[in-house]
C-alpha positions as CSV (number, residue, x, y, z in Angstrom):
1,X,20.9,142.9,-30.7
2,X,17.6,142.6,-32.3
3,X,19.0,142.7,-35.9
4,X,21.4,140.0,-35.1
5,X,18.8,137.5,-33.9
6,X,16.5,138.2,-36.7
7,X,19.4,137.5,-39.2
8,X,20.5,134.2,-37.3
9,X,16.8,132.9,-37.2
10,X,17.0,133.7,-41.1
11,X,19.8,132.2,-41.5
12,X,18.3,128.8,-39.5
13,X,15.5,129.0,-42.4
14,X,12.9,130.5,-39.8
15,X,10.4,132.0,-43.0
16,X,8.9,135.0,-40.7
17,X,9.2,136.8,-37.5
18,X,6.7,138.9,-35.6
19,X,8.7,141.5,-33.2
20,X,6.3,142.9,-30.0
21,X,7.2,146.4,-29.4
22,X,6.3,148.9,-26.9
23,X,8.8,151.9,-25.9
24,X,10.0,153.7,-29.2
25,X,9.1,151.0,-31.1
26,X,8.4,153.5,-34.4
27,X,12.2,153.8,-34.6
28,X,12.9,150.2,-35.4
29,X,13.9,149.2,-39.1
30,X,12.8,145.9,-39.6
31,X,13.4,143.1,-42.2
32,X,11.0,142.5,-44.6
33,X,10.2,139.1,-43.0
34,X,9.2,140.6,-39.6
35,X,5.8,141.8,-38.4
36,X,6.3,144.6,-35.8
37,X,2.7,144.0,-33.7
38,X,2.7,146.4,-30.6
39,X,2.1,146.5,-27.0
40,X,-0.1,149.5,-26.3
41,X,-0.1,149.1,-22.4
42,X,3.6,148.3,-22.3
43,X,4.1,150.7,-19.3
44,X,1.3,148.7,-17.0
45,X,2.1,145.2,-17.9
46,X,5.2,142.6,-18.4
47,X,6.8,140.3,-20.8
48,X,4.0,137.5,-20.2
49,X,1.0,139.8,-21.3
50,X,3.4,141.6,-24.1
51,X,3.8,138.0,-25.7
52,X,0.5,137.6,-25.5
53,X,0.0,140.2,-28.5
54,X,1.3,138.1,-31.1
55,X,-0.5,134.9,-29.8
56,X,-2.7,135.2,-32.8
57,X,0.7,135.0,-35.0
58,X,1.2,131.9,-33.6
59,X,-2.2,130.0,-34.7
60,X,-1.1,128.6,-37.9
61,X,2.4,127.9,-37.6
62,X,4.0,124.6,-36.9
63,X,7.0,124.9,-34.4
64,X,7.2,128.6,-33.1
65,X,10.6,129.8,-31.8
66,X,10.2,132.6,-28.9
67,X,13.0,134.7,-27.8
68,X,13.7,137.7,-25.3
69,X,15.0,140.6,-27.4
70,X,18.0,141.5,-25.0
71,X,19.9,138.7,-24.9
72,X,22.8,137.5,-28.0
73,X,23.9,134.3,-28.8
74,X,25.6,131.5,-31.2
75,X,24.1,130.4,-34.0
76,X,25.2,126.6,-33.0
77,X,22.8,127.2,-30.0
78,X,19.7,128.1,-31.6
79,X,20.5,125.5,-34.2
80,X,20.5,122.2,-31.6
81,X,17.8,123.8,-29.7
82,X,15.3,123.7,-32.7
83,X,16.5,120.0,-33.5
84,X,15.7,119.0,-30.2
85,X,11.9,117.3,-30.6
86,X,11.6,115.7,-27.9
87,X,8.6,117.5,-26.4
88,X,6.0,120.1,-26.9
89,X,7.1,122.8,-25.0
90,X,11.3,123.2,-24.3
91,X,12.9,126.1,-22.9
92,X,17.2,126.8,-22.9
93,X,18.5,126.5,-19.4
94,X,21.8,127.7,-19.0
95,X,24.3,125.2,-16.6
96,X,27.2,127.8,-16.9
97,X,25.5,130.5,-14.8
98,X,27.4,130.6,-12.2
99,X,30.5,131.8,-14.1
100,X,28.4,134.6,-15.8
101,X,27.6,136.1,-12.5
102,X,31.1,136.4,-11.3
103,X,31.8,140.1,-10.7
104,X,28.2,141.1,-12.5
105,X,27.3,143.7,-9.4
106,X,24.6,145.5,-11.6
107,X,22.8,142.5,-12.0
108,X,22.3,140.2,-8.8
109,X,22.4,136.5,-9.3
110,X,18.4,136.6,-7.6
111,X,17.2,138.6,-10.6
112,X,18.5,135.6,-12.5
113,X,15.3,133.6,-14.2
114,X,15.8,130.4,-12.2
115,X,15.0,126.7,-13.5
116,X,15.1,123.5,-11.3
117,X,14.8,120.3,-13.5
118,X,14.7,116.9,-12.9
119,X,17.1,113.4,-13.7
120,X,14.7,113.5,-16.4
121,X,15.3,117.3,-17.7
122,X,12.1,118.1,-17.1
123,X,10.7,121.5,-15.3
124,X,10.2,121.3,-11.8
125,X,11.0,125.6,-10.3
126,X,11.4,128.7,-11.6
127,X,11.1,131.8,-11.1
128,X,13.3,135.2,-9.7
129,X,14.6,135.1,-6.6
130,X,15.6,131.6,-6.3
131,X,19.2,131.4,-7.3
132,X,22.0,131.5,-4.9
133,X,25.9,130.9,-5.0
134,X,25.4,127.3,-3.2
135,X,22.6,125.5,-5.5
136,X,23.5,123.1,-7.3
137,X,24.7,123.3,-11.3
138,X,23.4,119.7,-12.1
139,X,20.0,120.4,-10.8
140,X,19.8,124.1,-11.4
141,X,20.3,126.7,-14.2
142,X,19.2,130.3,-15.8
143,X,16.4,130.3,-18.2
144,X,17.9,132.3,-20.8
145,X,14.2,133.6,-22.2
146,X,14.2,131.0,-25.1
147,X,11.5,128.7,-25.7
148,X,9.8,127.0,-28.4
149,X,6.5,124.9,-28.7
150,X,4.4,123.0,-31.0
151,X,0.9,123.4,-31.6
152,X,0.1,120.9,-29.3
153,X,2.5,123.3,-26.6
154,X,0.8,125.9,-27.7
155,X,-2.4,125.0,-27.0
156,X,-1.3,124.1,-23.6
157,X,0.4,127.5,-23.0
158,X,-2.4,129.7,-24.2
159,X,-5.0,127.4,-22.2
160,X,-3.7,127.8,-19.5
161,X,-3.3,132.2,-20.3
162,X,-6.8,132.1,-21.1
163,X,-7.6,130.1,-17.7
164,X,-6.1,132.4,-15.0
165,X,-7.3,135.2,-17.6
166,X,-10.8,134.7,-16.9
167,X,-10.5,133.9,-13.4
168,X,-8.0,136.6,-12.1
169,X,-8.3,140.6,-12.0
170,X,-5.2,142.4,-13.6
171,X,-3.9,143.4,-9.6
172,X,-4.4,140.1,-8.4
173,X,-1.2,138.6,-7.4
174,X,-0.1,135.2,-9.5
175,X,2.7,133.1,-8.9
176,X,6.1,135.0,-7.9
177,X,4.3,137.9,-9.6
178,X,2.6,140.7,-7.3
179,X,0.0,140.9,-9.9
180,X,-1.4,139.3,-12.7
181,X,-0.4,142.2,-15.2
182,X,2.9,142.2,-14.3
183,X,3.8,138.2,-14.3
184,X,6.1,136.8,-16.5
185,X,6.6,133.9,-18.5
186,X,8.7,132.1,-15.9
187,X,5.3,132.3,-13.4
188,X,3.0,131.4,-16.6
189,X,5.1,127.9,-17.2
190,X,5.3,127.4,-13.0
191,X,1.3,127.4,-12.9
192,X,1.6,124.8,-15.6
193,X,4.3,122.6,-14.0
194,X,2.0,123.3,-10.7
195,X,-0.9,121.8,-13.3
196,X,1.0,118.6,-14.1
197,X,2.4,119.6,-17.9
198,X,5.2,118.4,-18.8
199,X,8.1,121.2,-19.7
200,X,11.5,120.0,-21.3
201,X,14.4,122.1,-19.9
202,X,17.5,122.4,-23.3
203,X,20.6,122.5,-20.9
204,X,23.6,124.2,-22.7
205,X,26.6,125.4,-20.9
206,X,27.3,129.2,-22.0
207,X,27.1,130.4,-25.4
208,X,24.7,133.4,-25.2
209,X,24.5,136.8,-22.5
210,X,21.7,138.6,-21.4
211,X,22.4,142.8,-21.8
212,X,20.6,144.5,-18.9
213,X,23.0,147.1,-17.7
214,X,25.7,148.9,-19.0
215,X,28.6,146.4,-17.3
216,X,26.7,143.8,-19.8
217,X,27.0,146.0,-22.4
218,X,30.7,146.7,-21.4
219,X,30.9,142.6,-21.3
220,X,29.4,141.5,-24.7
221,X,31.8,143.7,-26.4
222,X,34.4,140.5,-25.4
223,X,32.0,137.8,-26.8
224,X,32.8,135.0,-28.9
225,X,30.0,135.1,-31.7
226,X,32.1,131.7,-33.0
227,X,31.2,128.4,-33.0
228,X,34.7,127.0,-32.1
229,X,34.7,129.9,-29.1
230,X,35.2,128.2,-25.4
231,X,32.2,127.5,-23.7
232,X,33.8,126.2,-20.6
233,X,31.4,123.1,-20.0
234,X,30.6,121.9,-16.6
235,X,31.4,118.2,-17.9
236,X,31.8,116.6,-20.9
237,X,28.0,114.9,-20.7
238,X,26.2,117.0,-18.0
239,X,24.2,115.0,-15.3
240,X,20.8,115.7,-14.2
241,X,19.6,115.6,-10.7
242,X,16.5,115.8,-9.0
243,X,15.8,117.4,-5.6
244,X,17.1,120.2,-3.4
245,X,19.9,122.7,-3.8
């Protein structure tokens, strides 16, 4: 899974990649345009702290891409994502998720990474736990652990890190998380909606899978890597909503 992002975001002309690693990460074989930087307390923390390892990576670059490492994906979607300028921080929301959960009993739809967004596609909710069968499509969808952000964004994100950094202790609760070591990025970008920045939500409909369990593993065998592959949209132009479920 890895090696198969790292080629597509080579393949999109990405010049260099920095990998976080934590368990086993002295087995990896990586490209020679990765950094591996690790994550020495990766059995006390989460994927919000873990990123926060390769935040000095970030400092000099202009756009910077961030991805989950256990999810795959079409090249087509990474591709319109990172033309999509139209703000300084955008995460992928996925409209399709409601398909992808049908028979997935390993994984339960309320470990999904929620998003609400606006008629505007802008960030209002997110989080775990917030998904059911009966929301609403138009108005809600899975953050598939893609973002990317400019330096401006950046700024923003890392401010705000550095913020509840100084002000919380590593077991105080924050957001959905029980504490503040173990939060992820979901509650880092919900304190910043809760702070009044903006965050676009990039809706797609299908075109990527998350592998947590060995029925996803079982599943991915069966996807369509192509670009012509049936992605089932909800509607030709997708409408956005605001409000409830």
């Amino acid at each position: 899974m890895l090696h198969r992002a790292l080629e597509t975001f080579r393949e999109l002309n990405l010049p260099r990649s920095v990998v976080i690693g934590g368990f086993s990460a002295d087995h990896l074989s990586l490209p020679e345009q990765s950094t591996l930087v690790m994550n020495p307390d990766y059995m006390n923390n989460n994927i919000l702290h873990s990123l926060a390892y390769a935040k000095d990576h970030m400092k000099s670059e202009e756009t910077v891409l961030i991805s989950y490492s256990d999810i795959i994906f079409r090249k087509s979607m990474v591709e319109k994502f990172l033309a999509d300028e139209c703000s300084d921080i955008s995460i992928v929301v996925d409209q399709e998720w409601a398909i992808r959960y049908r028979g997935r009993t390993l994984h339960p739809l309320a470990q999904a990474e929620a998003a609400r967004f606006s008629d505007q596609g802008y960030l209002l909710q997110t989080g775990k736990d917030l998904l059911t069968e009966n929301h609403d499509l138009l108005c809600w969808g899975e953050f598939i652990g893609m973002m990317k952000m400019t330096p401006k964004g950046r700024d923003q994100f890392w401010g705000v890190f550095d913020d509840v950094n100084s002000k919380l202790a590593m077991d105080d609760p924050f957001q959905g998380a029980t504490a503040w070591r173990l939060a992820y990025v979901t509650d880092l970008l919900q304190e910043m909606v809760d702070r009044g920045i903006q965050i676009h939500c990039s809706l797609i409909q299908g075109g990527w899978l998350e592998i947590d369990t060995t029925e996803d593993y079982e599943l991915s065998a069966r996807f369509d890597f192509s670009e012509t592959g049936d992605s089932r949209p909800i509607s030709p132009k997708p409408r956005l909503c605001n409000g409830g479920n």
